[in-house]
Backbone as CSV, one residue per row, in Angstrom:
resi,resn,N_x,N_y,N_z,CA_x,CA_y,CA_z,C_x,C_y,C_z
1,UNK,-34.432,15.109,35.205,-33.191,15.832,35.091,-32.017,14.880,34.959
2,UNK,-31.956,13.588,35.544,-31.220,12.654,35.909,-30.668,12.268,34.343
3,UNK,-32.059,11.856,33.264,-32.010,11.441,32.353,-31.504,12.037,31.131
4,UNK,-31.291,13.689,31.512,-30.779,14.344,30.948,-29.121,14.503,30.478
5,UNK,-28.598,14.432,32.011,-27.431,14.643,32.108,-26.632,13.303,31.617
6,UNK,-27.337,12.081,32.020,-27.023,11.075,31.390,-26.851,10.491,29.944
7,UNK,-27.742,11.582,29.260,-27.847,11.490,27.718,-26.758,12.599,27.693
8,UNK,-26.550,13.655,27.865,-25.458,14.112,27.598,-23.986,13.931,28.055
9,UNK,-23.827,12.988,28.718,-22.659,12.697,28.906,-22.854,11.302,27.810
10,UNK,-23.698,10.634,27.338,-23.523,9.458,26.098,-23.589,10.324,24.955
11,UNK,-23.658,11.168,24.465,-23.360,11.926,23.575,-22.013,12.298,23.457
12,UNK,-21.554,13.037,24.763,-19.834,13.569,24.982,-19.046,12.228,24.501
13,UNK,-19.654,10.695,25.608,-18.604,9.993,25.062,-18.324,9.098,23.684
14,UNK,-20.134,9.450,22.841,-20.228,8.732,21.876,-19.413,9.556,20.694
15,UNK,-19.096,10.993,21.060,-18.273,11.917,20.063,-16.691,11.736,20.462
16,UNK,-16.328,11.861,21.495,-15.083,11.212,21.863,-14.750,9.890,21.404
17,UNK,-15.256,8.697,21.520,-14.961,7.633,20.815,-14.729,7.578,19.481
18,UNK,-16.127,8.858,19.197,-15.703,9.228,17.462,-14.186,9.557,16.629
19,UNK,-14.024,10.133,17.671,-12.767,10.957,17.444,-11.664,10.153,17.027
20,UNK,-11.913,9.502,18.448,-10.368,8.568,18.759,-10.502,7.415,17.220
21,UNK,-11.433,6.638,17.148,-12.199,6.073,16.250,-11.272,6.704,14.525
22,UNK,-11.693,7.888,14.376,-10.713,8.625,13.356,-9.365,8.895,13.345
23,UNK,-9.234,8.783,14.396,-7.772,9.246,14.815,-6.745,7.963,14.307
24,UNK,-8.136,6.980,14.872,-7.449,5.410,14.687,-6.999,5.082,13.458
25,UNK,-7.513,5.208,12.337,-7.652,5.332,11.000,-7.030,5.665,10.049
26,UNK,-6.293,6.893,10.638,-5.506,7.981,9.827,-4.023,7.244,9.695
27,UNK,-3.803,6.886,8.832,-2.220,6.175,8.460,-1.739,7.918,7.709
28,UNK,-0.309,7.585,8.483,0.807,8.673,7.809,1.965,7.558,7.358
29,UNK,2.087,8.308,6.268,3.510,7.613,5.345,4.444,7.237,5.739
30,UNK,5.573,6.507,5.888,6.217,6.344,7.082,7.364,6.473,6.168
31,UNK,8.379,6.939,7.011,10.087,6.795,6.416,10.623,5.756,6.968
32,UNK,11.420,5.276,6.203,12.022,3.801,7.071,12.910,3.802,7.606
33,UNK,13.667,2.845,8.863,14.055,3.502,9.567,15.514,3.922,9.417
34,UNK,15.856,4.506,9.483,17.080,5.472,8.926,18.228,4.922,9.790
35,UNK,19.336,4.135,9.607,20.646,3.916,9.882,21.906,4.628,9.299
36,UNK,22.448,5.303,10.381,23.467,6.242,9.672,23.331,7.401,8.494
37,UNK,22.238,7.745,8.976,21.812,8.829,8.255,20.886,8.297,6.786
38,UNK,20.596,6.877,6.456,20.045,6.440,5.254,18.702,5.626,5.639
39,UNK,18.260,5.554,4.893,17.149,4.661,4.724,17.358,3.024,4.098
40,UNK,17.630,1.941,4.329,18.171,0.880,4.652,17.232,-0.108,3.498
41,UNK,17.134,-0.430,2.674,16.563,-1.521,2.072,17.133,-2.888,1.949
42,UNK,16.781,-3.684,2.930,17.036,-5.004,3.038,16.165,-6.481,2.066
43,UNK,16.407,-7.888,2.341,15.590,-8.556,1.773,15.542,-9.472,2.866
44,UNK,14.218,-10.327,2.490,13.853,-11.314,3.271,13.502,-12.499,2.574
45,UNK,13.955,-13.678,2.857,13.099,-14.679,2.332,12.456,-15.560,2.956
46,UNK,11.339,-16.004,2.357,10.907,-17.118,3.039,10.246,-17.956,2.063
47,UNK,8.581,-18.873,1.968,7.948,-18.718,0.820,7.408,-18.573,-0.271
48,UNK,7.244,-16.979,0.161,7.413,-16.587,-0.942,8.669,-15.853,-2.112
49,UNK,9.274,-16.319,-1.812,10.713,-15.703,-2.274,11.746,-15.432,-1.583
50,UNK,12.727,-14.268,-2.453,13.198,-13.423,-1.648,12.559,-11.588,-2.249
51,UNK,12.076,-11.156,-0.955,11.763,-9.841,-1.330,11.926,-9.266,-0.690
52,UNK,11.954,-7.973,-0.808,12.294,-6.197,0.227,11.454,-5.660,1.250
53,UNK,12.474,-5.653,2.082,12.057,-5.046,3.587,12.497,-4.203,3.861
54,UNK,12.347,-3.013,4.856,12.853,-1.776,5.076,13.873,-2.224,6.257
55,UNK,14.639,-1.218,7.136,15.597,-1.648,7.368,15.344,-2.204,9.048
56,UNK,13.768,-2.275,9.426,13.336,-2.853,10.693,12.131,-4.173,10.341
57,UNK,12.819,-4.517,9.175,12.393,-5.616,8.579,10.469,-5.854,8.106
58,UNK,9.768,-4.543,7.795,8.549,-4.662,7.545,8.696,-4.711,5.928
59,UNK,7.874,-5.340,5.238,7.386,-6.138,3.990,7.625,-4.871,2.998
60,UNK,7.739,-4.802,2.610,7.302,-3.720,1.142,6.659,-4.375,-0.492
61,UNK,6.284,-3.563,-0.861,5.244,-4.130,-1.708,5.345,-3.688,-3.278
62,UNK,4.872,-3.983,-4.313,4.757,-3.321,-5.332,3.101,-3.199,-5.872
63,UNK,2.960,-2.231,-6.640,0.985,-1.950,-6.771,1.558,-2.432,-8.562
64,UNK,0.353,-3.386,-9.056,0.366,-3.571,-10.727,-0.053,-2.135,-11.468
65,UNK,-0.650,-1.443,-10.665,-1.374,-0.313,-11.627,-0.540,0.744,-11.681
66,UNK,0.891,0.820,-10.687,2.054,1.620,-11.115,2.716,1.376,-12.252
67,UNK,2.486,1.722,-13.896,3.087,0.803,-14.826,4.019,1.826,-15.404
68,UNK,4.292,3.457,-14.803,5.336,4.274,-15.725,6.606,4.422,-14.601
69,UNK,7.227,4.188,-14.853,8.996,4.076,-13.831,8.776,5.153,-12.986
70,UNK,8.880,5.650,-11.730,9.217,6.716,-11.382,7.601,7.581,-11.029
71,UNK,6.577,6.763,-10.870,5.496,7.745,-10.856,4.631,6.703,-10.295
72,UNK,3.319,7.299,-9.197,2.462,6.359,-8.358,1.251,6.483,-8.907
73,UNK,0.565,5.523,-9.175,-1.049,6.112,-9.195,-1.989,6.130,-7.808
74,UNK,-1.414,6.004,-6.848,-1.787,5.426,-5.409,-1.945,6.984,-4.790
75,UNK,-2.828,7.289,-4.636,-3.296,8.475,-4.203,-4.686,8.433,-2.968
76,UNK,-4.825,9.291,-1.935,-5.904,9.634,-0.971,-6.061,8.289,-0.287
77,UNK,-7.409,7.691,0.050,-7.277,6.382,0.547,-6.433,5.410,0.041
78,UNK,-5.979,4.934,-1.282,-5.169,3.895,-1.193,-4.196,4.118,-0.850
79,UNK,-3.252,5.525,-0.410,-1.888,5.523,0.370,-2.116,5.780,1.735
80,UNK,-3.750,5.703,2.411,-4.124,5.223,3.542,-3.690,3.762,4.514
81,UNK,-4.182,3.161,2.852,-4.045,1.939,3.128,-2.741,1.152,3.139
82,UNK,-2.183,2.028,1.673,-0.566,1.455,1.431,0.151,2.922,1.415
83,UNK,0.675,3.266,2.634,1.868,4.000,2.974,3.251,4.101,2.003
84,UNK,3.714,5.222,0.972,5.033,4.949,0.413,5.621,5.302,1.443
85,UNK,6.807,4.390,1.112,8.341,3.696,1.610,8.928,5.923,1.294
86,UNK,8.923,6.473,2.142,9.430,7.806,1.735,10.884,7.962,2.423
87,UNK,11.646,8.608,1.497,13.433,8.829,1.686,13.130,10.278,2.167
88,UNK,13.536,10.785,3.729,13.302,12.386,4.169,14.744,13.157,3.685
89,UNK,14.453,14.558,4.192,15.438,15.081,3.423,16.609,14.864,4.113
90,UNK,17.865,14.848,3.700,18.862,14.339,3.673,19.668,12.853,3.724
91,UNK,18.867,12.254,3.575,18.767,10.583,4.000,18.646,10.252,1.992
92,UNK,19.997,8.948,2.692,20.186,8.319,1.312,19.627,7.127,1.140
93,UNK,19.157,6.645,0.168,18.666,4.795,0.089,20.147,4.030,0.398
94,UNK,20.181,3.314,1.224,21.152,2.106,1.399,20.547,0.642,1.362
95,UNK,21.486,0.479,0.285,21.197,-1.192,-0.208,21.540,-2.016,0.643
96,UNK,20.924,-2.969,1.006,21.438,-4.313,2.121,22.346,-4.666,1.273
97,UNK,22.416,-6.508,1.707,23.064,-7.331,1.284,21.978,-7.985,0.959
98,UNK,21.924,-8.247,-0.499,21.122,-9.298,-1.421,20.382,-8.285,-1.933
99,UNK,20.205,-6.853,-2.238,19.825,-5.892,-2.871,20.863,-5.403,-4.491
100,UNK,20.132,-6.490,-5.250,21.501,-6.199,-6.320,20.235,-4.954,-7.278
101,UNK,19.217,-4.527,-7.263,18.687,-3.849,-8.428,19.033,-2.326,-7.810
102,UNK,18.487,-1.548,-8.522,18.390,-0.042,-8.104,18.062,0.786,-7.433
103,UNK,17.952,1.501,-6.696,16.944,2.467,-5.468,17.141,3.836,-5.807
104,UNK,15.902,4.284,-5.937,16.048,5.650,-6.356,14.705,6.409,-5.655
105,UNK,14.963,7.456,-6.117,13.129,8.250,-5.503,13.031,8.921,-6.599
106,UNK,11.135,9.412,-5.928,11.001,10.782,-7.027,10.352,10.681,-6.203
107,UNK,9.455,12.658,-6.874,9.064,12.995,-6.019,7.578,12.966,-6.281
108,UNK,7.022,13.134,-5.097,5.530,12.900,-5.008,4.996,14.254,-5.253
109,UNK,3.439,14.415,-5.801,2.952,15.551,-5.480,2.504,16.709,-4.266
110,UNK,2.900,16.195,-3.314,3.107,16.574,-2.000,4.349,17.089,-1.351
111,UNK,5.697,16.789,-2.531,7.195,17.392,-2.494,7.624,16.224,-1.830
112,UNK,6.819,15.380,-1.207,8.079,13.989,-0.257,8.510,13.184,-0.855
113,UNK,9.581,12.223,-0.788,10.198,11.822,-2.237,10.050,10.136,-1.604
114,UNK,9.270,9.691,-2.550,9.059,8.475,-2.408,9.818,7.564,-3.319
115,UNK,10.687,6.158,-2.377,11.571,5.433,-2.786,10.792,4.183,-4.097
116,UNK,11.559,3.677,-4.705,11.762,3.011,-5.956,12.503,1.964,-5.592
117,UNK,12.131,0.834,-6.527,13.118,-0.321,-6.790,12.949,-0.345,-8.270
118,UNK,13.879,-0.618,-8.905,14.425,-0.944,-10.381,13.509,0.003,-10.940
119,UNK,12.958,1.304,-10.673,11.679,1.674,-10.881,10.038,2.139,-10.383
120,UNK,10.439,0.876,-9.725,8.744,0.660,-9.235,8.545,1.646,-8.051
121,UNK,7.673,2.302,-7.379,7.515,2.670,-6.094,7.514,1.707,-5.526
122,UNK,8.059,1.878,-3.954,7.433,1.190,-2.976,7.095,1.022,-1.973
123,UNK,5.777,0.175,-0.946,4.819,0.633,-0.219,4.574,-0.410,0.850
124,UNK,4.649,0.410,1.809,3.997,-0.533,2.875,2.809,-0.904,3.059
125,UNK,1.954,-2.161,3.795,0.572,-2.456,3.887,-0.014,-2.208,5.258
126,UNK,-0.447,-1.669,5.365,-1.043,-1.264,6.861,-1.397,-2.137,7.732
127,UNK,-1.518,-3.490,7.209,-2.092,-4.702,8.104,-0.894,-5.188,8.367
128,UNK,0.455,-4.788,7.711,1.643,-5.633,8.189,2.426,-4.724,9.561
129,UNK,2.457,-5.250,11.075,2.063,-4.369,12.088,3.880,-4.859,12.263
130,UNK,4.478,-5.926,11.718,5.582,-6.270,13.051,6.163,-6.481,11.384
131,UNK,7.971,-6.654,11.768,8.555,-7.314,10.888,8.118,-8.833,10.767
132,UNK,8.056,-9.524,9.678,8.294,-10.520,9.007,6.541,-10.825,8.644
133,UNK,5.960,-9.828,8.777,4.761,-10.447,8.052,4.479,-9.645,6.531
134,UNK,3.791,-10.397,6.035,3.222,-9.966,4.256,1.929,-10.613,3.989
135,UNK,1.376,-9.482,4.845,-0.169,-9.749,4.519,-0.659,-8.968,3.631
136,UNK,-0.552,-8.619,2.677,-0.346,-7.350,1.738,-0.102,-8.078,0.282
137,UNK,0.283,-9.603,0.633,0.519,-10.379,-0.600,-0.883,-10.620,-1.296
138,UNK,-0.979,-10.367,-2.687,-2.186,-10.578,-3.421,-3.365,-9.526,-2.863
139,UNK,-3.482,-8.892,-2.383,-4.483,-7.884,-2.095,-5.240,-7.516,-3.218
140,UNK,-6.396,-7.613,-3.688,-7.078,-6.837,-4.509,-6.109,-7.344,-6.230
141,UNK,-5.732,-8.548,-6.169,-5.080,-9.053,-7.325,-4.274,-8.030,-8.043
142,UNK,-3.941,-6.894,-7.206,-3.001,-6.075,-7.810,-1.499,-5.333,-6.833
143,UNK,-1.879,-6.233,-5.773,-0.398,-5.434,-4.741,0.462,-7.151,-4.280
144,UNK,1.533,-7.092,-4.235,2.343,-8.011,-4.483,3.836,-7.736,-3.428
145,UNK,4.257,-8.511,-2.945,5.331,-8.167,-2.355,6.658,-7.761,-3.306
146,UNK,7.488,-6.926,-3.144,8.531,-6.407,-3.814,9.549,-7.640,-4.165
147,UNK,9.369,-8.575,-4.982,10.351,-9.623,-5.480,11.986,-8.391,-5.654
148,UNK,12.960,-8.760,-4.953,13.741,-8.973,-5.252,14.753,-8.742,-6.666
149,UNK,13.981,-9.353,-7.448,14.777,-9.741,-8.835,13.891,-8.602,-9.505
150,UNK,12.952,-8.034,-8.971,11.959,-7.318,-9.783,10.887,-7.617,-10.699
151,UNK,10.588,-9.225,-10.557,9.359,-9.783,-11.059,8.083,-9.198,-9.984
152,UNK,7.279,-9.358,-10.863,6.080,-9.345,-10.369,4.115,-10.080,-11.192
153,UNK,3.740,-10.242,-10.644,2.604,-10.950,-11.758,2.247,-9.405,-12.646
154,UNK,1.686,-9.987,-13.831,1.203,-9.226,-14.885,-0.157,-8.583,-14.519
155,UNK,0.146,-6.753,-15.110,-1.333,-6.261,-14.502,-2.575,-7.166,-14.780
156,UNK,-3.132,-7.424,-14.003,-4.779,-8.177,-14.269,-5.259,-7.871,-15.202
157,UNK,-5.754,-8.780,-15.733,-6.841,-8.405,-17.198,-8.400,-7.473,-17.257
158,UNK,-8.059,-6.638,-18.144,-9.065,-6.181,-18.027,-10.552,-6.164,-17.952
159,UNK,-11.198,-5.051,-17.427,-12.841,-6.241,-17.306,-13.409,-6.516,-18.960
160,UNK,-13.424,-8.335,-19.095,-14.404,-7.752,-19.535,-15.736,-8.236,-19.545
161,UNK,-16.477,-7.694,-20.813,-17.357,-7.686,-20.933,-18.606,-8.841,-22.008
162,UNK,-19.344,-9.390,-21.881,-20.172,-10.130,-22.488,-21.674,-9.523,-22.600
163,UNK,-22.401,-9.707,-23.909,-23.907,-9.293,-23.802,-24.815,-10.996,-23.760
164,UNK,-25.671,-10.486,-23.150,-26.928,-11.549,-22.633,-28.405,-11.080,-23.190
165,UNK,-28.816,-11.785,-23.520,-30.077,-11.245,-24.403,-31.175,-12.302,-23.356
166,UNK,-32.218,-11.762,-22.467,-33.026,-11.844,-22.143,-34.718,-10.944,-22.783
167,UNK,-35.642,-12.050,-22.567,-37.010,-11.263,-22.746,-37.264,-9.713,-22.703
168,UNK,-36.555,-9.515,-21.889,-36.148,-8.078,-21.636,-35.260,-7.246,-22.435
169,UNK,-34.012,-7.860,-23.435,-33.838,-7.104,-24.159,-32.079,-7.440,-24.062
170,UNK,-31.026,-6.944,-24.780,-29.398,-7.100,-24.655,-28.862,-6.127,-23.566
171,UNK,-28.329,-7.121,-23.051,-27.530,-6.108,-22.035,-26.075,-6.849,-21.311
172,UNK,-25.267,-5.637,-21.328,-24.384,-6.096,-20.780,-23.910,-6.551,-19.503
173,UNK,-22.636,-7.889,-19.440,-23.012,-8.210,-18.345,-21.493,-8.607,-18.452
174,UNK,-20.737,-8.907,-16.912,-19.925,-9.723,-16.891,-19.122,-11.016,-17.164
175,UNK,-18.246,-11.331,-16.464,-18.200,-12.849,-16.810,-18.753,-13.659,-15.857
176,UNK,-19.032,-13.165,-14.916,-20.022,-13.801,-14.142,-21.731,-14.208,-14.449
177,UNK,-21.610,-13.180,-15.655,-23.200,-13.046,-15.876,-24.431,-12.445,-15.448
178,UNK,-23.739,-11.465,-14.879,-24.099,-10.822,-13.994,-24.113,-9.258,-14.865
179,UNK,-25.246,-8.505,-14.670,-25.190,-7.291,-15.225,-24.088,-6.165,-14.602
180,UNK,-23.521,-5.197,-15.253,-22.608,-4.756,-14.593,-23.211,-2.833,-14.389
């Protein structure tokens, strides 16, 4: 009987841990933090430049695969991962000092209106926990910290592709050489 109750209480707490476990996980979008009724876009430099921080000094980012002004392709898990920079309702973008490009929003398919620089969306990285870090730089050769001036590296090249002719016959393969 002993062994019973004991397995069911490691069950209770192996589903509870579950929970919390998910709970842990779940990133919500964050608004930044709002001074005087606005949403604050500042810059930082160090390193790597000078680039954009929200107004409690966390990193913001730009994604290469956002390439039409005004529109995200960052949808379900990747805005898990990268949170938009969102303007709530009544709250205006306010430019720091050393913010000479544009700030604007649009709106998301969800109605929340996610902020812009010169264009671009932009996004926080979930691994960046405190102001002044940018760990979010180079991610997946396509997320980049928000330069400032509005540079950013060029979308990555596309895959491609090479054929390999083995005993076995042509097939395609990477540049690694590797079948894909």
């Amino acid at each position: 009987m002993r062994s019973t109750r004991t397995r069911s209480r490691s069950f209770v707490a192996m589903g509870i841990a579950g929970s919390l476990a998910l709970a842990a996980v779940t990133v919500v979008p964050m608004v930044a933090s709002a001074h005087d009724g606005g949403v604050h876009v500042e810059t930082a430099t160090d390193d790597l430049g000078t680039y954009l921080v929200d107004g409690a000094g966390l990193t913001l980012y730009y994604f290469t695969k956002d390439v039409t002004p005004g529109e995200s392709v960052c949808f379900g898990g990747c805005l898990e991962a990268w949170p938009p920079l969102l303007v709530g309702e009544g709250e205006e973008l306010a430019p720091g000092e050393g913010v000479s490009g544009t700030l604007g929003a649009f709106a998301r398919d969800d109605g929340t209106m996610h902020a812009t620089y010169r264009g671009r969306p932009l996004y926080y990285w979930q691994g960046d926990t405190e102001a002044g870090q940018n760990t979010g730089e180079g991610v997946g050769g396509v997320w980049f910290v928000a330069q400032e001036d509005g540079s950013m590296p060029e979308n990555p090249p596309a895959l491609t592709l090479e054929t390999a002719t083995t005993d076995l016959g042509t097939f395609l393969v990477g540049q690694d050489g590797l079948t894909t």
